[in-house]
C-alpha positions as CSV (number, residue, x, y, z in Angstrom):
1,X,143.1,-17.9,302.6
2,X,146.5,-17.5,304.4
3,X,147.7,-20.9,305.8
4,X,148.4,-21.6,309.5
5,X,152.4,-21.1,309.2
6,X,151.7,-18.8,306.4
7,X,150.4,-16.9,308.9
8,X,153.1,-17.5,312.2
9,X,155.4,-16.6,309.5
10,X,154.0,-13.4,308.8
11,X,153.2,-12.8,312.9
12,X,157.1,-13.7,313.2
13,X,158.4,-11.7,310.8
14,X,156.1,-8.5,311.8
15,X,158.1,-9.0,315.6
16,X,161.5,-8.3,314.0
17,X,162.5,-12.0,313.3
18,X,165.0,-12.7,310.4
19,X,163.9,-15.6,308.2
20,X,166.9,-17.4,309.9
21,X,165.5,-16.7,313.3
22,X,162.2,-17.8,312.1
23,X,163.4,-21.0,310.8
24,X,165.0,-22.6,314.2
25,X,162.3,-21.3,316.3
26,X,159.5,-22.9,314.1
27,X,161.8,-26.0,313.5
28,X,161.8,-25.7,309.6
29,X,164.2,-24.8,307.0
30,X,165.5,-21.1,305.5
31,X,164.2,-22.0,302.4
32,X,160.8,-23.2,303.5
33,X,160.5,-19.8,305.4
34,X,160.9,-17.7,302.5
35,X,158.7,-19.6,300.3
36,X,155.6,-19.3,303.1
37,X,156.9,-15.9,303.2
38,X,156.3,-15.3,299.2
39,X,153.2,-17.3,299.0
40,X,151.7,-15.3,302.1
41,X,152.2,-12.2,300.2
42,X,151.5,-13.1,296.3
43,X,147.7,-14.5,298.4
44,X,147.4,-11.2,299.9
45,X,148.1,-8.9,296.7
46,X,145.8,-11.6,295.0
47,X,143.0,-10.8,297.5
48,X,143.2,-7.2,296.8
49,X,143.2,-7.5,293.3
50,X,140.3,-9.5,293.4
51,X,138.6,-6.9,295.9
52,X,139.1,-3.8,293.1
53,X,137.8,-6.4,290.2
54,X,134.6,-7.3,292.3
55,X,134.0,-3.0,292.9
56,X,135.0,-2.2,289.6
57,X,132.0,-4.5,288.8
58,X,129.6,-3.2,291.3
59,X,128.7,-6.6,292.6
60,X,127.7,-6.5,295.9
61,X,129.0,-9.1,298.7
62,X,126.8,-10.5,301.1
């Protein structure tokens, strides 16, 4: 699950906003951007790998 910046990052960044631009309007380093940046994504491609294990195992979600 995506955190709550993770997220405003990502909603920021999908608007056109540099990390840089991200950073002053959220109040929070360059750095810090990037890094909720990465995380945000490595979750995601996480997520979907663990989506194609659970059909490649037929189990069904409820």
């Amino acid at each position: 699950m995506l955190s709550d910046k993770e997220q405003e990052v990502l909603k920021l960044r999908k608007q056109g906003l540099k990390q840089s631009e991200i950073a002053k309007k959220l109040r929070i380093s360059q750095p810090a951007v990037s890094s909720f940046e990465k995380n945000a994504y490595r979750k995601i491609r996480e997520a979907g790998e663990l989506l194609e294990i659970i059909k490649k195992l037929g189990i069904d979600m409820p």
